[in-house]
MDAnalysis code that builds the backbone (N, CA, C; Angstrom):
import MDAnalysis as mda
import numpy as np

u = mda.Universe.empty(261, n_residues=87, atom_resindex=np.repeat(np.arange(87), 3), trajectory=True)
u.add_TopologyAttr("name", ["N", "CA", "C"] * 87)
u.add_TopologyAttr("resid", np.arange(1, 88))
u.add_TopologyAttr("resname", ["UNK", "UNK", "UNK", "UNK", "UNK", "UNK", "UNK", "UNK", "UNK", "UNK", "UNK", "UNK", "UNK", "UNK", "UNK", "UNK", "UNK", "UNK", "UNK", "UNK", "UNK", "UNK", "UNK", "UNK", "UNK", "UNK", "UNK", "UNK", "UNK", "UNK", "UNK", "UNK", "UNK", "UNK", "UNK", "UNK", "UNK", "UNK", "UNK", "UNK", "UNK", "UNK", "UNK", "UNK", "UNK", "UNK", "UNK", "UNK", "UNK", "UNK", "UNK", "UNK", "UNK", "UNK", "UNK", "UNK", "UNK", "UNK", "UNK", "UNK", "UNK", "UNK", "UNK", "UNK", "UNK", "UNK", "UNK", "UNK", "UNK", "UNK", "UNK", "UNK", "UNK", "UNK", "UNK", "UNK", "UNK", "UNK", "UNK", "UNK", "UNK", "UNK", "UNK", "UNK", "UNK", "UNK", "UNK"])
u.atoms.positions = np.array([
    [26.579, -13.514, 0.369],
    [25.589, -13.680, 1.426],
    [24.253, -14.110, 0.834],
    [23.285, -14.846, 1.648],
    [22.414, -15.242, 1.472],
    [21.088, -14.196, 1.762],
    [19.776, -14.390, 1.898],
    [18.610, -13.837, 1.970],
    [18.529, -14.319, 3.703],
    [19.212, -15.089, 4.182],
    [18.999, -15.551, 5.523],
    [19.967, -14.218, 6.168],
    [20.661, -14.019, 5.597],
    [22.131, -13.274, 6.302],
    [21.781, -11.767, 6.422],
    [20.591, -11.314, 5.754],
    [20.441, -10.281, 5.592],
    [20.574, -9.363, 4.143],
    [21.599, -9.785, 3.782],
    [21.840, -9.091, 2.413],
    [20.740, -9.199, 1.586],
    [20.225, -8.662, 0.489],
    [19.466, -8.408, -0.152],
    [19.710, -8.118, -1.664],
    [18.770, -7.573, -2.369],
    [18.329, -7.111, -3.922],
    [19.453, -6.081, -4.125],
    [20.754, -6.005, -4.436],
    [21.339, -4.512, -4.840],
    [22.584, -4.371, -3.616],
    [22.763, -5.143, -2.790],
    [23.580, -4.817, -2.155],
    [22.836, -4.679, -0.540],
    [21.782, -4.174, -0.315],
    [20.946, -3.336, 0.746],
    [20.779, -4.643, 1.753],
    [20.968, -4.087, 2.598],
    [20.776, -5.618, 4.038],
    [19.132, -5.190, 4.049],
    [18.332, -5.856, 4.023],
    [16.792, -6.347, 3.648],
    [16.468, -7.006, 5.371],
    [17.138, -6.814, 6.646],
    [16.683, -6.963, 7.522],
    [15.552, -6.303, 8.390],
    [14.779, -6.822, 8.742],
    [12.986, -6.512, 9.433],
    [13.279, -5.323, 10.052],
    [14.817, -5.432, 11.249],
    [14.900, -3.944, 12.128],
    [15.285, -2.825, 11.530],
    [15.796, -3.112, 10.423],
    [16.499, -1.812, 9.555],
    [15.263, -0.760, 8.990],
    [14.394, -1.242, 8.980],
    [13.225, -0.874, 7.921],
    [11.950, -0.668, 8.715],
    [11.371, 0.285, 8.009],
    [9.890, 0.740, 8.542],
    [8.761, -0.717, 8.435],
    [7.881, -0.346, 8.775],
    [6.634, -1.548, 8.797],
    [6.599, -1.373, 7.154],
    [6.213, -0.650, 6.756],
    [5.593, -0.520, 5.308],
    [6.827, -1.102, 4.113],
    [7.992, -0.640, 4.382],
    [8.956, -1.467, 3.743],
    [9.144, -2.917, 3.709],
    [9.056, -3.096, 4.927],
    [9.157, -4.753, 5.193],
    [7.778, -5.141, 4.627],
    [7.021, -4.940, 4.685],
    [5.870, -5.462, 3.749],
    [6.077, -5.136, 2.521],
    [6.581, -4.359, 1.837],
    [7.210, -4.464, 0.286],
    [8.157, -5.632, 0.191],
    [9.174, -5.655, 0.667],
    [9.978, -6.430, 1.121],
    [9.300, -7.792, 1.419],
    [8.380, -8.189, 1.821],
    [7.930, -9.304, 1.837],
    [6.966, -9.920, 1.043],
    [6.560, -8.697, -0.052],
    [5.596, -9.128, -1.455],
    [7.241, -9.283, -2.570],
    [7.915, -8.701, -2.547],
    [9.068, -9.107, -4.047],
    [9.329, -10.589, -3.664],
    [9.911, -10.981, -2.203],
    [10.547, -12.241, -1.892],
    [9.406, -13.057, -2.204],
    [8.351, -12.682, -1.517],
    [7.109, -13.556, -2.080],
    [6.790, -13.954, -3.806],
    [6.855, -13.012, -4.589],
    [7.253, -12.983, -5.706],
    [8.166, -13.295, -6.708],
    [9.149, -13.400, -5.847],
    [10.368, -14.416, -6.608],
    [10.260, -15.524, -6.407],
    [9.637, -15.749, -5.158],
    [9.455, -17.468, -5.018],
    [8.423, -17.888, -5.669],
    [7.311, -17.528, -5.717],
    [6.160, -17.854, -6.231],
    [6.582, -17.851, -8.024],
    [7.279, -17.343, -8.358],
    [7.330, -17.296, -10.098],
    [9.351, -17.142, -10.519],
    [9.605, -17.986, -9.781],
    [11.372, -18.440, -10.241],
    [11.281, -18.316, -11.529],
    [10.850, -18.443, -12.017],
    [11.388, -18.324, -13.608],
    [10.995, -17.274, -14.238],
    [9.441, -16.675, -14.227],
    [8.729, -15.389, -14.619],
    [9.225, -14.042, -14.145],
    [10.445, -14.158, -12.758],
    [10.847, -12.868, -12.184],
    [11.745, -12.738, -13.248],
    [12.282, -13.517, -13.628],
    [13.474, -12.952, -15.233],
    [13.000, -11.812, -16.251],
    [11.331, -12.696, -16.617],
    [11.073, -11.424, -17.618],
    [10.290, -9.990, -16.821],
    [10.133, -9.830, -15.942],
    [9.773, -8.670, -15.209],
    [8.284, -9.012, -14.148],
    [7.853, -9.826, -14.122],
    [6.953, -10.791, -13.498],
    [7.121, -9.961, -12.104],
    [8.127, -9.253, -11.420],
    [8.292, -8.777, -10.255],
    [8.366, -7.454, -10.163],
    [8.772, -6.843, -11.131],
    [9.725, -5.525, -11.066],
    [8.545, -4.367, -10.135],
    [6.813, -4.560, -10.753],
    [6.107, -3.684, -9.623],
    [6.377, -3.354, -8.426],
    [6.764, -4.742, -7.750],
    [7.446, -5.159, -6.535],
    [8.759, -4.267, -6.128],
    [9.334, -4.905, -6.991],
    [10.760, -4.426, -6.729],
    [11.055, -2.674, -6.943],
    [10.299, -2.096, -7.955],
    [10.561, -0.424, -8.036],
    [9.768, -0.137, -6.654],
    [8.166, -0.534, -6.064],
    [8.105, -0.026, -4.933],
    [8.792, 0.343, -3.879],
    [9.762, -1.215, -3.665],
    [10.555, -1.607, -2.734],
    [11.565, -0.458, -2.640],
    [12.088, -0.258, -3.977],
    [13.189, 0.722, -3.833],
    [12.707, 1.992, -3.298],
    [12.123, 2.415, -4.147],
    [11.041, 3.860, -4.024],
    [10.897, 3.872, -2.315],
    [10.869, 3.271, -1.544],
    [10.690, 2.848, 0.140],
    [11.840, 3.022, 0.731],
    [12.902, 2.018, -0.024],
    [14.105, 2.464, 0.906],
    [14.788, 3.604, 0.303],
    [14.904, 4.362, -0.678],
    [15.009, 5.427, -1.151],
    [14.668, 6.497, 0.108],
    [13.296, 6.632, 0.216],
    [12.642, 7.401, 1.047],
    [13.322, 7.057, 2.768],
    [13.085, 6.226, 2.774],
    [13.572, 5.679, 4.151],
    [15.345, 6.579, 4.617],
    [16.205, 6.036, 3.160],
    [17.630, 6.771, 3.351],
    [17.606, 7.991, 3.469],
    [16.830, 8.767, 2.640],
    [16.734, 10.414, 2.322],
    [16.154, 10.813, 3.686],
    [15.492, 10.463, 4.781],
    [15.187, 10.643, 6.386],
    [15.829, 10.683, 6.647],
    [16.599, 9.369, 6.889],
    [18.033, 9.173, 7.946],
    [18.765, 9.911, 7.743],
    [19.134, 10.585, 6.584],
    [20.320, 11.019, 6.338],
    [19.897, 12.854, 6.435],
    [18.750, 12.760, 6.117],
    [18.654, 14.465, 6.995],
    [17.885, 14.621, 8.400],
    [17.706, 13.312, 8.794],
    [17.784, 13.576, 10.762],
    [19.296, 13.305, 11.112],
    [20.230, 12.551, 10.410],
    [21.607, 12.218, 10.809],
    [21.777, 13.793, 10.635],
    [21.285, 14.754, 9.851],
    [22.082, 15.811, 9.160],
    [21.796, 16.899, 10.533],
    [20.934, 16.971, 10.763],
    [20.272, 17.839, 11.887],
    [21.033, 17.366, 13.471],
    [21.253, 16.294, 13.563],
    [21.971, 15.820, 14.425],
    [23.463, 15.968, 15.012],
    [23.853, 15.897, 13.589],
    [25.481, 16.693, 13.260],
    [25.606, 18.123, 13.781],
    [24.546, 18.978, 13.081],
    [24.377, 20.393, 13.121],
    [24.224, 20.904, 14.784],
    [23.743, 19.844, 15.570],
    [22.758, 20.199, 17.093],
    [24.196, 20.077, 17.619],
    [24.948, 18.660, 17.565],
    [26.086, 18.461, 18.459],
    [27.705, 19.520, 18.014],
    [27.492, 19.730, 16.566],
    [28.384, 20.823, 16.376],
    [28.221, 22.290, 16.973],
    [26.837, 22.639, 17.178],
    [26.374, 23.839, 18.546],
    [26.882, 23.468, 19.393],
    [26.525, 22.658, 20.196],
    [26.570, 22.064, 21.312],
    [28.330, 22.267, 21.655],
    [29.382, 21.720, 21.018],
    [30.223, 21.484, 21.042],
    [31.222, 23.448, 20.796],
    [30.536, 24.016, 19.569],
    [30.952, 25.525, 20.147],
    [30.922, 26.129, 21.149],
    [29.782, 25.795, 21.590],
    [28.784, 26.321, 23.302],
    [30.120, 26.350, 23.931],
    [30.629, 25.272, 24.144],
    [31.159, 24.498, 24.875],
    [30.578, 24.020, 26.359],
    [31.083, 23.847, 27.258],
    [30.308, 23.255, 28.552],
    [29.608, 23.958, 29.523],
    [28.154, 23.601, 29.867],
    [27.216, 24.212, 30.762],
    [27.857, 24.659, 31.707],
    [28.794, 23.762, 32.848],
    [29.085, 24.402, 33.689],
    [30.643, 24.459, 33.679],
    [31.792, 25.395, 34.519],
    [32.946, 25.256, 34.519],
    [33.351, 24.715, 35.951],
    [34.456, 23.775, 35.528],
    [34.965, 23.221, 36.609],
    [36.083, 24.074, 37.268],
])
């Protein structure tokens, strides 16, 4: 996949809706940065960029995955409860 398709640096789909405001603006200084210096991103010319970037979606996953976690926990109550009313 391409940078048009979504895919990204590492595997990570690098799409605008996936991601907070502040990511996508990381996200849009590395790409900026690889283009601007094609040849200089080899010797590390980017990497500031790029450890932010991660450091972002890092943070970003470690949310999702403990509001996904809390979410699990609410509907597994929910689901002992069993139903408000009986038919």
């Amino acid at each position: 996949m391409t940078h048009q398709d979504g895919e990204g640096f590492g595997g990570v789909n690098l799409s605008p809706h996936l991601h907070t405001d502040e990511c996508n603006e990381l996200i849009a200084r590395l790409r900026q940065c690889h283009t601007e210096h094609n040849f200089l991103k080899f010797f590390g010319t980017c990497n500031d960029f790029d450890r932010a970037m991660r450091q972002c979606l890092k943070k970003e996953r470690i949310e999702n995955r403990e509001r996904n976690k809390q979410h699990a926990i609410e509907v597994q109550r929910r689901l002992k409860e069993g139903p408000k009313e009986r038919f």
